[in-house]
N, C-alpha and C positions, 0 to 999 in steps of 0.2 A: 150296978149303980155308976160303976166308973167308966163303963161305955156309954150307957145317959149324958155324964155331962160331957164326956171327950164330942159326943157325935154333937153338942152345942157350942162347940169349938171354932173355928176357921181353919181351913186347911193350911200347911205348913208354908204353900208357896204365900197366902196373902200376909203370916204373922212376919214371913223375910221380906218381905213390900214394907210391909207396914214400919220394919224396925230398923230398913235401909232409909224409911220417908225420915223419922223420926234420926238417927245418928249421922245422916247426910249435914245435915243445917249445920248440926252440932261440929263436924268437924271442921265445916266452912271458918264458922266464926274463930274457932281456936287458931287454924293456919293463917287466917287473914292477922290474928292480934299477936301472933311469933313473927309473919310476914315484918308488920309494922312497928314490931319493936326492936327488930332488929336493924330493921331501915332506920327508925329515931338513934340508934346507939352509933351506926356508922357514920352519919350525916355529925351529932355531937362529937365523937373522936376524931374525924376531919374537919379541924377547924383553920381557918384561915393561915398563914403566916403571919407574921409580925408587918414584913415590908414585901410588899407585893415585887414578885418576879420581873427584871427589868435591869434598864442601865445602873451602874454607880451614877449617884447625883452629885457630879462634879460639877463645882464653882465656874463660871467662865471668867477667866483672869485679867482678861485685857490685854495680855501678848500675844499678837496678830497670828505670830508660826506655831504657839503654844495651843490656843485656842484652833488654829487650825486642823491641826493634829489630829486632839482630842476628836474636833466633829468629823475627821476620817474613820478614826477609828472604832467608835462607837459607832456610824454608820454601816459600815463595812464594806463589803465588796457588793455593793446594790448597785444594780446597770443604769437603775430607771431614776437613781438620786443625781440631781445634777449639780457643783460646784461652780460660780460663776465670779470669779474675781475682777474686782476692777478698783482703780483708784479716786474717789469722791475730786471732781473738776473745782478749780481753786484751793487745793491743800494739796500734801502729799499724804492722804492719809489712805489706806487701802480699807479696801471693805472685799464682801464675799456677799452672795445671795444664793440659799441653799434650798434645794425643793424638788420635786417629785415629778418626772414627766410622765402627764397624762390624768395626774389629780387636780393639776392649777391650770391656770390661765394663761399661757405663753403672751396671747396679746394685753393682757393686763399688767405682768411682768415688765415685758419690753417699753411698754408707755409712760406708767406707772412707776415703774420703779427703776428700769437701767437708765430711762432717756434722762430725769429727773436729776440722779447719781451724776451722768457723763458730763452730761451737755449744760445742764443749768448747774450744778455744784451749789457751794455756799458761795454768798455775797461775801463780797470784798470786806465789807463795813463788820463782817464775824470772824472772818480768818483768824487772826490774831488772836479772840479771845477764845477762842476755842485750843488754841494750843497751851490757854493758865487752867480752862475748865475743861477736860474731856465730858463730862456729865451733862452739861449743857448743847453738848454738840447732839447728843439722841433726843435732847426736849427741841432740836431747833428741825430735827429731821421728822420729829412726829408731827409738830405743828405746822413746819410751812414747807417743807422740801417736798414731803411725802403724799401725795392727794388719792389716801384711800382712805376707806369709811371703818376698816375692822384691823386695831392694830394695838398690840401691848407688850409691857418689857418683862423680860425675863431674865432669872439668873445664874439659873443649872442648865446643866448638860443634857441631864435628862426630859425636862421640861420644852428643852429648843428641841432636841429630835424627836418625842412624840407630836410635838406640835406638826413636823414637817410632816411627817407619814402619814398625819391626818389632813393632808391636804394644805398644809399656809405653808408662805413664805419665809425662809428666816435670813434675816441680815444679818450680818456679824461686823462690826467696825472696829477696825484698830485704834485699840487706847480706851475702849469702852468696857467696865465691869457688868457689861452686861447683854444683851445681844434683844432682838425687837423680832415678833412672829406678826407676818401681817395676812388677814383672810385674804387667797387668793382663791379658793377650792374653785376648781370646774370640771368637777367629775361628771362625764356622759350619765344621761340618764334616757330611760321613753319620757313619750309626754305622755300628758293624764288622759287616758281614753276611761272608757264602762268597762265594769269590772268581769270578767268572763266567768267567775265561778257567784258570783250572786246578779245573774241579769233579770231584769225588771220589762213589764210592758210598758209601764207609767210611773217616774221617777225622774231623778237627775240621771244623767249620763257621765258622771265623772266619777271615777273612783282611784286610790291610792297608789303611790308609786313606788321605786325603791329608795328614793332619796329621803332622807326624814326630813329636809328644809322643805319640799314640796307635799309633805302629806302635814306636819304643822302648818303651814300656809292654805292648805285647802280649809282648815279647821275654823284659821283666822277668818278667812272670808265666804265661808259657808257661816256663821253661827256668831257676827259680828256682838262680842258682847264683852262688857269690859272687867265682868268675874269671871270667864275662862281662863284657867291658872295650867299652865305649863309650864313644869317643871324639869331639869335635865337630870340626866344620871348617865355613870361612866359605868359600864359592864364589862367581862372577861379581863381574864389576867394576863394572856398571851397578846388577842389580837381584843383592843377595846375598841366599843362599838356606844354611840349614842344612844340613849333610851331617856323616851319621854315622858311623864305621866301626865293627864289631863283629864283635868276635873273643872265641876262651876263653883266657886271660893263658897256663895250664896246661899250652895244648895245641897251640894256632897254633908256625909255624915265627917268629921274630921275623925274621929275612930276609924272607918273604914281607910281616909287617907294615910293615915298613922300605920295600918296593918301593911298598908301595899306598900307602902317607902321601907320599912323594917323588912319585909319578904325581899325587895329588891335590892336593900342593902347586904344581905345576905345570901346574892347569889355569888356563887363561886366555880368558875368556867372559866373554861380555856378562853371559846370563843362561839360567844351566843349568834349561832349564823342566821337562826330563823325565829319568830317569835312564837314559834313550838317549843324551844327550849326553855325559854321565859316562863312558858302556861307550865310546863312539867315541872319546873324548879319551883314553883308558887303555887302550887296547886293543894287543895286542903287534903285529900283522899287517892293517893295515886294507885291504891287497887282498886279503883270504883271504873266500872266501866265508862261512866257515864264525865262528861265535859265538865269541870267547873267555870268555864270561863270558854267565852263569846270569841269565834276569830270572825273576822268581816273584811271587806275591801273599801268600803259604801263610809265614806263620810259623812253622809245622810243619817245613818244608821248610829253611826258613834254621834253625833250631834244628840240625837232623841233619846241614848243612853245617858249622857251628860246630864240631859234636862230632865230625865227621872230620878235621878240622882246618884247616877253609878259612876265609875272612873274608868279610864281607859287605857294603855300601852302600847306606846309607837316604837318599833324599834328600825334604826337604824341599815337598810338592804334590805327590807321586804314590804310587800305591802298590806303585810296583815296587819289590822291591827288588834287588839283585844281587849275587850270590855267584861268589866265583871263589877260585882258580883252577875249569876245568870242562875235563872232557874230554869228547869224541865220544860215550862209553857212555852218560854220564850226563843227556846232553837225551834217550835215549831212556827212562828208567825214573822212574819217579812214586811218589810217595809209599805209596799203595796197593800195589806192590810185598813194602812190608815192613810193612802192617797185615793182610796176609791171612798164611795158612800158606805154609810156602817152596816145597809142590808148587803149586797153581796160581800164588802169586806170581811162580815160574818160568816157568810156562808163557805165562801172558801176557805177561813181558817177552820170552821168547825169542817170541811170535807178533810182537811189537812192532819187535822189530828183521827179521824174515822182512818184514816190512811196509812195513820202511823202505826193504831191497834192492830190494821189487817197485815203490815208490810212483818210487822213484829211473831204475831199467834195464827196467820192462815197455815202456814205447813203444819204446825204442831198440832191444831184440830182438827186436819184432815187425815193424819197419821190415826189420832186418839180415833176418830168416828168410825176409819177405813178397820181398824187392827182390832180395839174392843167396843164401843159401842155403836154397830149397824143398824139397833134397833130405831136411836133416836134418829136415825133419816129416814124423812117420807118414802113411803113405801115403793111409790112410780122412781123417786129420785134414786132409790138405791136397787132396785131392779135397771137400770139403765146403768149405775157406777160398777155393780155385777159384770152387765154386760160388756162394757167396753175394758173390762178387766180381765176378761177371758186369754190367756195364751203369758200372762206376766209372769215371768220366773220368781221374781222378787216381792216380799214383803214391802207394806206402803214404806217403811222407815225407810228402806236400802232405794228404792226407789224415788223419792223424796230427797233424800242424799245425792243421787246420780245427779236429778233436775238441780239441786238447788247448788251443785258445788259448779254444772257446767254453767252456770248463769254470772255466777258469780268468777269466774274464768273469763266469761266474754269478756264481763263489765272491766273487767281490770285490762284487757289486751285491748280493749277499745279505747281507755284513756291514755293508755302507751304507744299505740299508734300517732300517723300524724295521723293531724286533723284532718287531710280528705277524704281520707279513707278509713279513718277510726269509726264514724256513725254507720256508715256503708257494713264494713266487716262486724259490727255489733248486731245489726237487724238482721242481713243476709246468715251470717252464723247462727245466731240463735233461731230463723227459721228452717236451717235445713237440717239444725240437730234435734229440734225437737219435731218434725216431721219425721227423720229419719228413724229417731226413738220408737214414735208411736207405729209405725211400720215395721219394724224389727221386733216389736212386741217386748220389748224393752220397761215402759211406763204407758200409762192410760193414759187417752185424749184429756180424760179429766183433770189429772195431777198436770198436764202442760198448761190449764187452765190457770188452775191454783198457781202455780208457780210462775206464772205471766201476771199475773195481779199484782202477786205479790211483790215482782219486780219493779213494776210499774207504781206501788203505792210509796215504794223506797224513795224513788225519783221526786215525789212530790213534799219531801223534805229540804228547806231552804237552804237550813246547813247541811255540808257536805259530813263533817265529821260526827252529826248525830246522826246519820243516815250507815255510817258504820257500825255505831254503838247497835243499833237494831240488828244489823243484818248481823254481827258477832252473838246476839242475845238470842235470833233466830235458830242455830244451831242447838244453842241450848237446852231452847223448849221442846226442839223437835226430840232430840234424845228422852225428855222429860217424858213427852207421849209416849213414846215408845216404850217404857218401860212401865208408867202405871197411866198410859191412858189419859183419858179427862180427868181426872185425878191430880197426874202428874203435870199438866197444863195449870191448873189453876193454883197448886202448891209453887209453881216457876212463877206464877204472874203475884201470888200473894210475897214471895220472895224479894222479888225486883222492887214490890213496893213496897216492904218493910226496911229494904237495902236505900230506895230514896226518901223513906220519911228520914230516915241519919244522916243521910249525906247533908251538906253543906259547902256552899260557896261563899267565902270573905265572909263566917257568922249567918250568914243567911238562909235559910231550909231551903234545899233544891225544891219542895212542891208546893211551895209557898204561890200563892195564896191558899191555897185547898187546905194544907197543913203547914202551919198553925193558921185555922179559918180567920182571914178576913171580908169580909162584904163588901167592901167600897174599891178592892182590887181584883174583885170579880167583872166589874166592868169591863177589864180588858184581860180576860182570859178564855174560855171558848167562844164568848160572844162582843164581839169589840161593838159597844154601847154606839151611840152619838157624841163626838167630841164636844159640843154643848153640856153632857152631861156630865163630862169627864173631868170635874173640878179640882179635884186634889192628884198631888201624886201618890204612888205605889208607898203605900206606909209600911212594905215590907223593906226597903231600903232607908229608914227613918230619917227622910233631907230634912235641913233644916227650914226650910222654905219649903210647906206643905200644900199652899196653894197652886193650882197650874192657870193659867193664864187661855183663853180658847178664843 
């Protein structure tokens, strides 16, 4: 009887498949929730200081050699700070102009500010009372000596030397408790050309720079609108940098504006050099593979996030900027989506996500189909995959690994190249390794097939950074096949999308609209409707201004 029911059994290899399928998940999630609570405990026990890292905030005194000093001293041995003393023409009163070569404006300085100081002074008819008022001599140099547009007083030490490293001028006057920072910044920038990692056939040609007054100013006058709210904020604790947020007053959810001001009041950094460090420091899930938030170059792009109701982040040296919340649909569709008509704009984004499936699951089903199931391919197709498989020392898995790891070798030595020879040695290499493959009996003509698709389907992703989230997930499922087949394929893809029904972005389901279903933001997700049609905005970002305007 007890060999009856043993022989109704499964053999021992499938019950250890079966109970690796089943305690795999299970260990996932326990390491991810120790991962993440210990991330939350570390982040909680490094909490701010009381007073941010920096000068003592010394008074400026009004004694010309005292106050000198100090700004030596707190400045230090900097080559590129410059001291410029002179005596204000009609008094004996000296002054100093202190400021950074190569951040400011030397011809703005010299006109502006020394010629004003030497040559013109104060009028005869002030002399006198300015030696009962010194207080009145900085009201008399803001309003009429001084002919610039960006200019205010200040009263600490610390306050006048960060001002100066960020670019202004500081005057210091003898007998004044207090010393005057005036915008001079002319820090070299490019000009605004097209953006090289989001280029378009049909679109503006202008995209973001490194300066943040020029990438606010494209905002201004791309998206002329008088509820665009741009707000500033000061980042890092060593080296601060400007950061701007921007939103439509009108239209944005004020909860979501509340979330992103709170995340961004509570970054804590040296020195935020790229607006990557920003998306990591604010990010909702940082073991999720997958992006919560939008980089782009394309002011175009941030304009139509705005107007759907999302907010954005300029920082200060790059020209990314970043938009969020973002879900899953929308790193696959581009701009050009909604500058052509809605039947091909359709069909390219529906070919773009076909693209995204094949870039993601072709190596792992051709492992699963090559390894354990031959049956399910046509009978002529897999008599030809036989054949051109004759002499391969390797299993599909190790062979599938060889293609897929040397592909992904060009692709990165091709973007580290210069440019005129990076596209060159990418084609040229990748055609004479995989020639050479298939002639050393290495890998089948077929899997160079597979593996050429599949690179190619990568490529056709807008974003650069979900195009790695894939090709990282790629790996994954290929191992998946390998070990239980088509099996193990579709437990990886039910995985990835039990991992993004959780995920979220700023409150927002990443696969939003699909989950949690809405109808009316089906319109623009694999199939971009008629802009006629497209009357409300995205109710998954809940603006307050539901209606869209066409």
């Amino acid at each position: 009887m007890w060999s009856v029911l043993m022989s109704y059994l499964p053999n021992w290899s499938l019950l250890v498949q079966a109970f690796l399928l089943l305690i795999i998940p299970i260990l996932l999630v326990l390491l991810s929730r120790v991962i993440r609570k210990s991330l939350k405990t570390s982040m909680d026990s490094h909490s701010k200081p009381e007073k941010e890292i920096g000068l003592t905030d010394v008074p400026i005194s009004g004694t010309y050699d005292s106050d000198i000093a100090s700004i030596r001293k707190a400045i230090g041995d900097q080559a590129d700070v410059w001291i410029r003393e002179m005596v204000i023409r009609g008094t004996e009163i000296r002054a100093a102009l202190v400021y950074v070569d190569g951040l400011t404006d030397n011809d703005l300085i010299d006109t502006h500010l020394i010629a004003p100081l030497i040559l013109r002074g104060v009028a005869e008819e002030h002399r006198t009372s300015f030696l009962d008022s010194p207080l009145s001599l900085s009201t008399y140099l803001m309003e009429q000596l001084i002919p610039v547009s960006e200019i205010k007083k200040v009263t600490g030490l610390q306050a006048f030397t960060e001002g100066i490293l960020f670019g202004k001028t500081g005057l210091l006057v003898e007998g004044l408790p207090e010393t005057l920072l005036i915008g001079s910044a002319n820090g070299k920038s490019r000009n605004v050309e097209e953006p090289m990692s989001e280029a378009l056939l049909r679109g503006p040609r202008t995209g973001f720079t490194e300066r943040l007054s020029d990438n606010t100013g494209l905002l201004r006058r791309h998206g002329q609108n008088e509820s665009l709210v741009l707000t500033k904020f000061e980042v890092g604790s060593r080296v601060k940098k400007s950061l701007v947020l921007a939103y439509m007053r009108d239209i944005v959810d004020p909860n979501l504006v509340d979330e992103v001001t709170l995340r961004i009041q509570n970054i804590d950094i040296d020195d935020p050099i790229e607006s990557g460090y920003i998306e990591q420091l604010i990010e909702d899930n940082v073991l999720s593979p997958f992006q919560q938030l939008q980089n782009t170059e394309r002011p175009d792009r941030v304009i139509a996030g705005l107007l759907e109701g999302r907010a954005a982040i300029l920082l200060d040296g790059t020209p990314f900027a970043l938009v969020l919340p973002v879900t899953f649909s929308m790193l696959l569709q581009s701009p050009e989506d909604y500058y052509e008509r809605w039947i091909p704009g359709s069909f390219i984004r529906f070919l773009r996500f076909f693209a995204a499936l094949l870039a993601l699951l072709a190596p792992a089903l051709y492992i699963s189909f090559i390894s354990f199931h031959p049956g399910l391919i046509p009978t002529k197709l897999a008599l030809s995959i036989i054949e051109t498989r004759q002499g391969v020392p390797f299993p599909s898995f190790i062979e599938a690994m060889i293609m897929e790891i040397s592909i992904e070798i060009l692709r990165e030595a091709g973007i580290r190249l210069p440019k005129p020879i990076g596209p060159a040695m990418g084609i040229v290499g990748g055609l004479i390794i995989g020639d050479a493959a298939v002639n050393a009996g290495i890998v089948s003509p077929f899997l160079v097939i597979v593996v050429a698709v599949t690179a190619i389907s990568s490529f056709t992703i807008p974003v650069y950074s979900a195009g790695i989230t894939l090709r990282i997930l790629r790996f994954t499922g290929m191992l998946c096949a390998a070990a239980l087949g088509l099996f193990g394929v579709v437990m990886f893809f039910l995985l990835i999308c039990s991992h993004l029904v959780r995920l979220k972005s700023f409150g927002v389901p990443y696969v939003s609209p699909i989950v949690p279903y809405g109808l009316s933001d089906w319109k623009d997700l694999f199939i971009r409707f008629p802009l006629k049609s497209m009357k409300k905005r995205p109710f998954m970002f809940n603006p307050k201004d539901k209606d869209r305007r066409n």
